[in-house]
KEKE-3310 file (N, C-alpha, C; in steps of 0.2 Angstrom, whole numbers, plus 5000, padded with zeros to 4 digits):
npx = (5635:5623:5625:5636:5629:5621:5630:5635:5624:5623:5635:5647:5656:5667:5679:5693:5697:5706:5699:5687:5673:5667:5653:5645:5633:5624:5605:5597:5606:5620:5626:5640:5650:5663:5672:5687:5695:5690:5684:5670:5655:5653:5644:5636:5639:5638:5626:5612:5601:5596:5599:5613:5631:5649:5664:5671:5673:5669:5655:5640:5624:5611:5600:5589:5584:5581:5575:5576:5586:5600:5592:5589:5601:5608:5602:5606:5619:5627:5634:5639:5651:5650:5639:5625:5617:5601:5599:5587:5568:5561:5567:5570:5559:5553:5562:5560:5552:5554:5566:5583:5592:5603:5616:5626:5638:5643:5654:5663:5669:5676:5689:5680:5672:5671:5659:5642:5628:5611:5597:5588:5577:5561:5550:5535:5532:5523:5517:5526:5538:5552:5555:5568:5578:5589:5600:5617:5633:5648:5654:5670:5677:5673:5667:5655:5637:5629:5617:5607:5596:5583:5574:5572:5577:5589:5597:5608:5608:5615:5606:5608:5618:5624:5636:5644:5643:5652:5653:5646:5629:5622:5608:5602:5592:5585:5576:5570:5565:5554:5558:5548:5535:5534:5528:5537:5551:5568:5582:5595:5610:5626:5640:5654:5670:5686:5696:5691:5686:5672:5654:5638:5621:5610:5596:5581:5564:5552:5535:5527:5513:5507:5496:5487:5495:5494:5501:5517:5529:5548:5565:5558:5562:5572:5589:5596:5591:5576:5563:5550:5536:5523:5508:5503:5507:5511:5509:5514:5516:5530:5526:5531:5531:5527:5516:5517:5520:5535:5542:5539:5536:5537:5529:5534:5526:5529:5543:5555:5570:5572:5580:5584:5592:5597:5586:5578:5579:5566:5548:5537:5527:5521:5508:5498:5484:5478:5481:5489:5507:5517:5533:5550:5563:5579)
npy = (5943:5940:5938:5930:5917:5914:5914:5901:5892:5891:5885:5875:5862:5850:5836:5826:5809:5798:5787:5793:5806:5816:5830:5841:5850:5864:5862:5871:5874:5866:5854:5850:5839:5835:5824:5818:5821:5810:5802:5794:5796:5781:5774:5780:5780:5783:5793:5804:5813:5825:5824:5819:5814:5814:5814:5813:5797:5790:5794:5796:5790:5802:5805:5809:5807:5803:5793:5789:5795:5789:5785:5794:5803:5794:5792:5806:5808:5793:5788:5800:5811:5823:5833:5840:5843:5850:5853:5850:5851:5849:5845:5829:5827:5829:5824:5828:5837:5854:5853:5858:5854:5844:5839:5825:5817:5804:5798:5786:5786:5781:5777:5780:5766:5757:5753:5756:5760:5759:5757:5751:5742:5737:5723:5716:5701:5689:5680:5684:5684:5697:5702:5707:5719:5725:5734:5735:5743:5745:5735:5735:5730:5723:5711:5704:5707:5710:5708:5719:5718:5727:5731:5743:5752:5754:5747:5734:5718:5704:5695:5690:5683:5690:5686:5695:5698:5705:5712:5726:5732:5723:5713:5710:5699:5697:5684:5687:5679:5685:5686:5688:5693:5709:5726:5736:5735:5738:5740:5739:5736:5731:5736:5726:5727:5719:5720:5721:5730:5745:5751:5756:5754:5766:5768:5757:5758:5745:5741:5728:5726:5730:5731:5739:5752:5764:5774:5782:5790:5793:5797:5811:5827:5825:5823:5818:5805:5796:5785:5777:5771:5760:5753:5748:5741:5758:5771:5789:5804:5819:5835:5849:5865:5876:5868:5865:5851:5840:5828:5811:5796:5777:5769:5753:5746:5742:5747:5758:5768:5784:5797:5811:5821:5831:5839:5855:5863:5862:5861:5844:5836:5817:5815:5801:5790:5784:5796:5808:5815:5822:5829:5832:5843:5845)
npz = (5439:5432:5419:5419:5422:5411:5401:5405:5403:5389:5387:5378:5374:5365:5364:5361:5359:5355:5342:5345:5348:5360:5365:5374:5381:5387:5390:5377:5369:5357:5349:5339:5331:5321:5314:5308:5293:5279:5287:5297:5307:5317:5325:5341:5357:5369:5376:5382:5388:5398:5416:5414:5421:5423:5413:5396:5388:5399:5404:5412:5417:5423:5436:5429:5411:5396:5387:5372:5367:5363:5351:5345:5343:5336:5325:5319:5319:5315:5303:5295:5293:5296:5309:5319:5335:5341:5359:5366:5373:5362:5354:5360:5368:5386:5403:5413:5420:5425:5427:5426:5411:5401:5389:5385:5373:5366:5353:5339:5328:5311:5298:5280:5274:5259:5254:5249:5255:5248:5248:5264:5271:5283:5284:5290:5287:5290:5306:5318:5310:5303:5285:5281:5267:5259:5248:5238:5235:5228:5235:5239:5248:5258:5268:5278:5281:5297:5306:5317:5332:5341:5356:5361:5353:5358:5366:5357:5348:5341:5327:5316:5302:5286:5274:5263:5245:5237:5227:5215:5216:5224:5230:5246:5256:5273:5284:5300:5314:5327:5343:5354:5359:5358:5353:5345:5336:5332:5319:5312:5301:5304:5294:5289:5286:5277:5285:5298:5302:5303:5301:5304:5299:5296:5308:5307:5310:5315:5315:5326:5327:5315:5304:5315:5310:5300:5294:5299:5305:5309:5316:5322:5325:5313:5302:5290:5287:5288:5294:5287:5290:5282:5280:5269:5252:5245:5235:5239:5243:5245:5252:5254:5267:5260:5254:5242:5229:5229:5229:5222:5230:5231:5244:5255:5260:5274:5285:5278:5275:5273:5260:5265:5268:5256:5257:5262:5280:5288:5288:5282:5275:5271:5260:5260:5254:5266:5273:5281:5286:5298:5296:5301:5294:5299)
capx = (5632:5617:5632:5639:5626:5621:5636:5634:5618:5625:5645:5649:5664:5672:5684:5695:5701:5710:5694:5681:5672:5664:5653:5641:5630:5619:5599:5597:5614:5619:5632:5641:5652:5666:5675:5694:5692:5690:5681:5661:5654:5650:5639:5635:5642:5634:5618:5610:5597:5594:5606:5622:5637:5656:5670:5673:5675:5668:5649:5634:5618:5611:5593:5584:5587:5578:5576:5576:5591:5602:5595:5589:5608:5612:5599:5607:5627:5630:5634:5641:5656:5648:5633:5624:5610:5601:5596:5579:5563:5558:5571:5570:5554:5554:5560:5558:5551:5555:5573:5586:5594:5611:5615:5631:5634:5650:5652:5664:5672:5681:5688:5676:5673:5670:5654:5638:5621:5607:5591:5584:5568:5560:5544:5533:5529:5519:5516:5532:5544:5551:5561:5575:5580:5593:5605:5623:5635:5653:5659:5677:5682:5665:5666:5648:5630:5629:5609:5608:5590:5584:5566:5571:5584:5596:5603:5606:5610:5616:5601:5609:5622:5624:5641:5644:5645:5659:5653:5641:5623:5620:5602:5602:5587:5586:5569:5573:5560:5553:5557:5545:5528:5535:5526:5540:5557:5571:5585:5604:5617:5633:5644:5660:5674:5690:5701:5688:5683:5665:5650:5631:5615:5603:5590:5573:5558:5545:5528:5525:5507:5507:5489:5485:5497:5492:5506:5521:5538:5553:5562:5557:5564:5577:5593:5597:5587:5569:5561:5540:5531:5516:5504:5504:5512:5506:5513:5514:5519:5531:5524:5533:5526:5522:5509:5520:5523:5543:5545:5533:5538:5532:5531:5537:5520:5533:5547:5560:5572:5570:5586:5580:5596:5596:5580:5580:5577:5559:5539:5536:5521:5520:5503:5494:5476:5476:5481:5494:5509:5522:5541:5554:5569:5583)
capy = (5937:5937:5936:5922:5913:5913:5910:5894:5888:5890:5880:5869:5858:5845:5832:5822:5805:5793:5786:5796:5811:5818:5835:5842:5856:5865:5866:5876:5873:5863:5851:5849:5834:5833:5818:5820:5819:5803:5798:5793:5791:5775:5770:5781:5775:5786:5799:5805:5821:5824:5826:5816:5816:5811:5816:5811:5790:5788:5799:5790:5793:5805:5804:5812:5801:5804:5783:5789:5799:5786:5782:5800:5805:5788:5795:5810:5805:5789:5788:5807:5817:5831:5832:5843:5842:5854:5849:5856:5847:5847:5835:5823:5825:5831:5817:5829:5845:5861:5852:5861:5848:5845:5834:5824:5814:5800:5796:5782:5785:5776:5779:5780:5761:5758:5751:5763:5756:5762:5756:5746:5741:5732:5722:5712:5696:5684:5683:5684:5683:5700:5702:5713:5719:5731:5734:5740:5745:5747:5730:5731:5727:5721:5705:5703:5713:5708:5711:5719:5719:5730:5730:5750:5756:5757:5740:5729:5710:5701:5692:5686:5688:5687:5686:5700:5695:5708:5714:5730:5730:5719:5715:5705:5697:5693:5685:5687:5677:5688:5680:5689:5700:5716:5727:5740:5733:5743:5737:5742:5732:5732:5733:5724:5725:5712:5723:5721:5740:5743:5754:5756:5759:5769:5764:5755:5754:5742:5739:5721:5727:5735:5732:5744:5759:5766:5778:5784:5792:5791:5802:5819:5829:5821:5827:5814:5801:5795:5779:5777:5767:5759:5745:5743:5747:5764:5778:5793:5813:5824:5840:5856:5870:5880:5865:5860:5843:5841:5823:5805:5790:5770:5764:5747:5740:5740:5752:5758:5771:5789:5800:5818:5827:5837:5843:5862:5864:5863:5858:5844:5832:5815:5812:5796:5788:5786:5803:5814:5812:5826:5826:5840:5842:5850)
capz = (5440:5428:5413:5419:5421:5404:5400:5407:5399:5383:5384:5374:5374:5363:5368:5356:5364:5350:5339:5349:5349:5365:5366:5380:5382:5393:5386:5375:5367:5351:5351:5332:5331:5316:5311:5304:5283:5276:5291:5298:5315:5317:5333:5348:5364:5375:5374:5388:5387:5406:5421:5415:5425:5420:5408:5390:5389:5408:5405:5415:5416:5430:5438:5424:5407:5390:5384:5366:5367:5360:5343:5342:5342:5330:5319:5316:5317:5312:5294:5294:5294:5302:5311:5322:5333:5347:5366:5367:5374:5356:5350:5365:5374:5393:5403:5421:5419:5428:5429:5417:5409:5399:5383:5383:5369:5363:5348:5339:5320:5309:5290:5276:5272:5251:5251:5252:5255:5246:5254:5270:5273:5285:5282:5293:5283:5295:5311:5319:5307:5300:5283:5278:5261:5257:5242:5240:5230:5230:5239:5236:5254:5263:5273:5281:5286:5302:5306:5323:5333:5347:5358:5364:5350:5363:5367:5352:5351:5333:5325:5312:5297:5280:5270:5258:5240:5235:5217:5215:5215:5227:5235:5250:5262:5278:5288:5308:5320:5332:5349:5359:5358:5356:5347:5340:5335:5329:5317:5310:5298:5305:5288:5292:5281:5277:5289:5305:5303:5303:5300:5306:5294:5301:5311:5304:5317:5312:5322:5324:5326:5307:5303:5317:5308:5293:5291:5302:5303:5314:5320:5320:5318:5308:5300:5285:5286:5290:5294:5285:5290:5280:5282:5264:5248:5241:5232:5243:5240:5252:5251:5259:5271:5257:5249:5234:5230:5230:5226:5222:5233:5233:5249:5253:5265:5279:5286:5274:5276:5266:5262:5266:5267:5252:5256:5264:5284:5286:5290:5278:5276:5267:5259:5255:5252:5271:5278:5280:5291:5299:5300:5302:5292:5303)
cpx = (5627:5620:5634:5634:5623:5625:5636:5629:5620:5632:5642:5655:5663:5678:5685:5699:5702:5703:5686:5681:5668:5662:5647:5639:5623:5609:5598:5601:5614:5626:5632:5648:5657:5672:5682:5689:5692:5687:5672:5660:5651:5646:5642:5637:5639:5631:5616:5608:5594:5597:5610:5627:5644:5660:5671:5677:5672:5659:5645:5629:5616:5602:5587:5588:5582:5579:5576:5584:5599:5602:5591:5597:5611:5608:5603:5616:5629:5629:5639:5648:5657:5642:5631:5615:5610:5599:5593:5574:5562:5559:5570:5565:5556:5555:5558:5556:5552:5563:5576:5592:5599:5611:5623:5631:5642:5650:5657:5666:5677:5682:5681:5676:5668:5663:5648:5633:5616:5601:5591:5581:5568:5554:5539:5529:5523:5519:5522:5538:5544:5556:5564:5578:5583:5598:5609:5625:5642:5657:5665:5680:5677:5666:5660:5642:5628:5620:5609:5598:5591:5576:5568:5575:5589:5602:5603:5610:5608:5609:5603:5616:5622:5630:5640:5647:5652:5660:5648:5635:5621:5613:5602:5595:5588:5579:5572:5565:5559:5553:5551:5537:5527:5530:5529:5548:5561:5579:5590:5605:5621:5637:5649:5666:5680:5695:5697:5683:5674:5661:5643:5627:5615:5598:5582:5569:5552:5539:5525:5517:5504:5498:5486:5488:5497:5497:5511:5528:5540:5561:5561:5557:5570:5581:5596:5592:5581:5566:5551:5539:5523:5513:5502:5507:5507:5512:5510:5516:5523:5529:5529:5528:5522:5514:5511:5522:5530:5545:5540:5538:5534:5533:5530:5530:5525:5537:5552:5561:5572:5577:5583:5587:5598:5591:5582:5578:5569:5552:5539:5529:5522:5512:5502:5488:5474:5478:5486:5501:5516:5528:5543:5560:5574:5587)
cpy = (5934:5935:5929:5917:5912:5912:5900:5888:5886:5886:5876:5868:5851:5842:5827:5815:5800:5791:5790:5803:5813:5825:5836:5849:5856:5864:5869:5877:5868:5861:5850:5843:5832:5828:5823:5819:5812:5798:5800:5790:5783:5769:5777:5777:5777:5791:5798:5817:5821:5828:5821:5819:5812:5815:5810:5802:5786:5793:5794:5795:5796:5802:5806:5809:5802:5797:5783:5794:5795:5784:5788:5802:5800:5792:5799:5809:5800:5789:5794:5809:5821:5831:5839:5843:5845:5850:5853:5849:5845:5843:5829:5823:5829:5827:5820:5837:5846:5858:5854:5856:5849:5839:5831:5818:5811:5796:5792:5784:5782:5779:5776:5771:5763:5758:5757:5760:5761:5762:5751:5747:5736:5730:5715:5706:5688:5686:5680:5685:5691:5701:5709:5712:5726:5729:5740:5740:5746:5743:5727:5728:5725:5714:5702:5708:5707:5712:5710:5721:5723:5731:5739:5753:5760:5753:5737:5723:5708:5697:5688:5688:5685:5688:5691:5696:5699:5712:5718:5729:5724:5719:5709:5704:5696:5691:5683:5686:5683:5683:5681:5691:5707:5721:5733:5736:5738:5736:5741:5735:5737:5729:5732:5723:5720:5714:5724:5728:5740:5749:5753:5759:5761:5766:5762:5753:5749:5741:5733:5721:5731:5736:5737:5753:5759:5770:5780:5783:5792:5793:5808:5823:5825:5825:5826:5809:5802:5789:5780:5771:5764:5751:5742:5746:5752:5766:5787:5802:5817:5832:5844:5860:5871:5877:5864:5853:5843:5836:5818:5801:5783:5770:5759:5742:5738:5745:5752:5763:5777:5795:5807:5823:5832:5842:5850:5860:5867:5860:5853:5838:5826:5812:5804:5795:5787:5791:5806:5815:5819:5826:5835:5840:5846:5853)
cpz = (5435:5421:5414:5418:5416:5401:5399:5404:5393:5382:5382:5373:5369:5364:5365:5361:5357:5344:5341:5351:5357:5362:5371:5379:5384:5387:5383:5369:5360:5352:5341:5333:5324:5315:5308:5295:5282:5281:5291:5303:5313:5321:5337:5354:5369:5371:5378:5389:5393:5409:5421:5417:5420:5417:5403:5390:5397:5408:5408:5417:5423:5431:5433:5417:5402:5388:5375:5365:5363:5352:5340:5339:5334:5322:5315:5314:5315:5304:5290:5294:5299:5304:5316:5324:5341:5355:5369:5369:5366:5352:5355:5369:5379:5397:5410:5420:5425:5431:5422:5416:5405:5391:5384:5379:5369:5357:5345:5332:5319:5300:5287:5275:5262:5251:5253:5250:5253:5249:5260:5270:5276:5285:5285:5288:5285:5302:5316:5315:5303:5294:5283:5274:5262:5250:5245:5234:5233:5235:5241:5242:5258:5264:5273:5282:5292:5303:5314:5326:5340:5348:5360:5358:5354:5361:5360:5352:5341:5335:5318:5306:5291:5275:5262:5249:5234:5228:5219:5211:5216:5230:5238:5254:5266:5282:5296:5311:5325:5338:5355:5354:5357:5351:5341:5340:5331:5325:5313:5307:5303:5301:5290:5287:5281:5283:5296:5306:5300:5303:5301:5301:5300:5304:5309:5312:5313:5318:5318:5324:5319:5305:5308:5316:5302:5289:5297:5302:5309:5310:5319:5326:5316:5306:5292:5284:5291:5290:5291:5287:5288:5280:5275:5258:5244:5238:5239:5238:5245:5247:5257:5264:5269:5254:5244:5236:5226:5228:5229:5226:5234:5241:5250:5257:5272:5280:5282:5277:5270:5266:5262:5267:5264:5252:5265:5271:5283:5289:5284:5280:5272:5268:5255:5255:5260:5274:5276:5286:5293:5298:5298:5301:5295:5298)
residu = (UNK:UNK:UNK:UNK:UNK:UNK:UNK:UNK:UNK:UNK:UNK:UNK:UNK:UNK:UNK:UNK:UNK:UNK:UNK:UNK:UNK:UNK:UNK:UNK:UNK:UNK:UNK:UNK:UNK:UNK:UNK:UNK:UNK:UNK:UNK:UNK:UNK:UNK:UNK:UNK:UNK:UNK:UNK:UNK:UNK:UNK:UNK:UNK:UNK:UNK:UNK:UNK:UNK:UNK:UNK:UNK:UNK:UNK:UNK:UNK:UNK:UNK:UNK:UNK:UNK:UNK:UNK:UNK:UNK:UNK:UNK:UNK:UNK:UNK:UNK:UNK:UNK:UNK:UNK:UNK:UNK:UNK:UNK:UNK:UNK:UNK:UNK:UNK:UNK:UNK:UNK:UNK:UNK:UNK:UNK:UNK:UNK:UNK:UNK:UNK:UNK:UNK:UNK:UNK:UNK:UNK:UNK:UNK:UNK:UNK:UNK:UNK:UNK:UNK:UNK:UNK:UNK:UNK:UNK:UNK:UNK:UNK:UNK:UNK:UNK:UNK:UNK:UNK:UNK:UNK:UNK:UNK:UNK:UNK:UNK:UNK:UNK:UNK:UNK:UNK:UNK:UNK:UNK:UNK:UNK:UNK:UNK:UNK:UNK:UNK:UNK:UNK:UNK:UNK:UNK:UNK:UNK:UNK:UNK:UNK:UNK:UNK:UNK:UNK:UNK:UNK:UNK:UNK:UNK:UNK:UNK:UNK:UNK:UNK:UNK:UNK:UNK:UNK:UNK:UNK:UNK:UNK:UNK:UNK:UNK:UNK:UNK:UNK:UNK:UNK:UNK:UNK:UNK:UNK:UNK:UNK:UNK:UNK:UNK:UNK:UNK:UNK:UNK:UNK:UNK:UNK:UNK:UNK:UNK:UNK:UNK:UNK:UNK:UNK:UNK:UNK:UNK:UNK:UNK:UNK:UNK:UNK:UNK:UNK:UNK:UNK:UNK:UNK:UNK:UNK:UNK:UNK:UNK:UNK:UNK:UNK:UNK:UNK:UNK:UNK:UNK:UNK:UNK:UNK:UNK:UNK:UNK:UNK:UNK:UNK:UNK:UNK:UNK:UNK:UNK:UNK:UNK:UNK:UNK:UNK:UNK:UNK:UNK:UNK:UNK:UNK:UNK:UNK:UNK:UNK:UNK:UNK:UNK:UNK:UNK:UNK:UNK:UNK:UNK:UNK:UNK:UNK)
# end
């Protein structure tokens, strides 16, 4: 009996259903998620780090529910091929202690679309109003950037778009009024090509309270990307475990997006002239 039951903590299953991946596993457990070739997730459908119920296309949320477990998951799978990521309090928080908890996750790919975005940033420019600058490259089949907004990074709701100009080395803007009072927003393009097919940046958080943050990252740990955020433009340093410095960085006075996936599993630090700030490269 005591076999089995270990057993159990550890399954893990994936479930192929026509453009959609599904995988599940108990705490403790690690779910890895691969695309056909030539393919890349491209939006989360479901996530749920707790007690979710269901099967594959039909999953719903149980009494226990992680509220970051959505664009924790987007973080690490959208954009990818292949992914993989653990279901430990340590990546999601604790949403019910001393209850043992599950991970199911559904995930949404589509082929490789041509164009490949280099940066996003997001940058609080007045009061209420935030902009948004990115560059691409590669727009041989690109439509539109559809600019998506979200107060939790769960749910998201169009805030605007902007028609892709179809030549490489592109830098685009956008300033989106803020409708509320919020004080964190979360933001995605949805790149749209001529054939309807469609692809998700990663996620930018801004704090519409920025003058009260001097430095801060999102999420962590993280698996590719990383969100900074700074209250003004600096130069910074990421530093390793060991105390070397590994690579210089501007920051943009607002949340940009930072590629970290060639960098090794790890503790890393970035310094600047206001302090020193953690992250955890999976």
């Amino acid at each position: 009996m005591k076999i089995f039951f270990t057993f159990i903590f550890f399954f893990f299953s994936v479930y192929i259903n026509a453009q959609t991946l599904c995988g599940t596993t108990s705490e403790g457990g690690t779910i890895t998620l691969t695309a056909p070739a030539g393919n890349v997730f491209t939006s989360i459908n479901f996530a749920s780090y707790g007690t979710p119920n269901g099967s594959c296309g039909s999953f719903t949320i149980g009494s226990c529910h992680a509220a970051n477990s959505t664009t924790i998951c987007s973080a690490v799978f959208v954009g990818n091929n292949s992914a993989s990521i653990n279901a430990t309090n340590g990546v999601f928080g604790d949403p019910c202690g001393g209850t043992f908890k599950r991970l199911y996750i559904e995930a949404t790919y589509s082929l490789t679309l041509p164009l490949t975005l280099i940066s996003f940033t997001a940058k609080k420019i007045e009061a209420g109003k935030i902009r948004l600058d990115w560059l691409s490259e590669n727009e041989i089949n690109t439509s539109a950037f559809i600019i998506e907004r979200s107060t939790d990074g769960i749910l998201f709701e169009a805030a605007g778009s902007v028609p892709a100009r179809g030549i490489s080395g592109n830098s685009y803007s956008f300033t989106n009024t803020i409708p509320g009072a919020m004080s964190i927003y979360y933001y995605r393009l949805k790149m749209v090509d001529k054939d309807n097919r469609y692809q998700y940046s990663n996620i930018v958080r801004i704090n519409n309270n920025l003058a009260d943050i001097k430095l801060s990252v999102f999420p962590v740990p993280a698996n590719n990307f990383i969100t900074i955020t700074s209250n003004k433009q600096q130069e910074a340093v990421i530093i390793n475990g060991c105390g070397q410095s590994i690579k210089n960085i501007l920051l943009t006075g607002g949340s940009q997006l930072l590629n970290i996936g060639k960098l090794n599993s790890g503790v890393y630090f970035i310094k600047t002239g206001d302090g020193v700030m953690k992250f955890i490269k999976k």
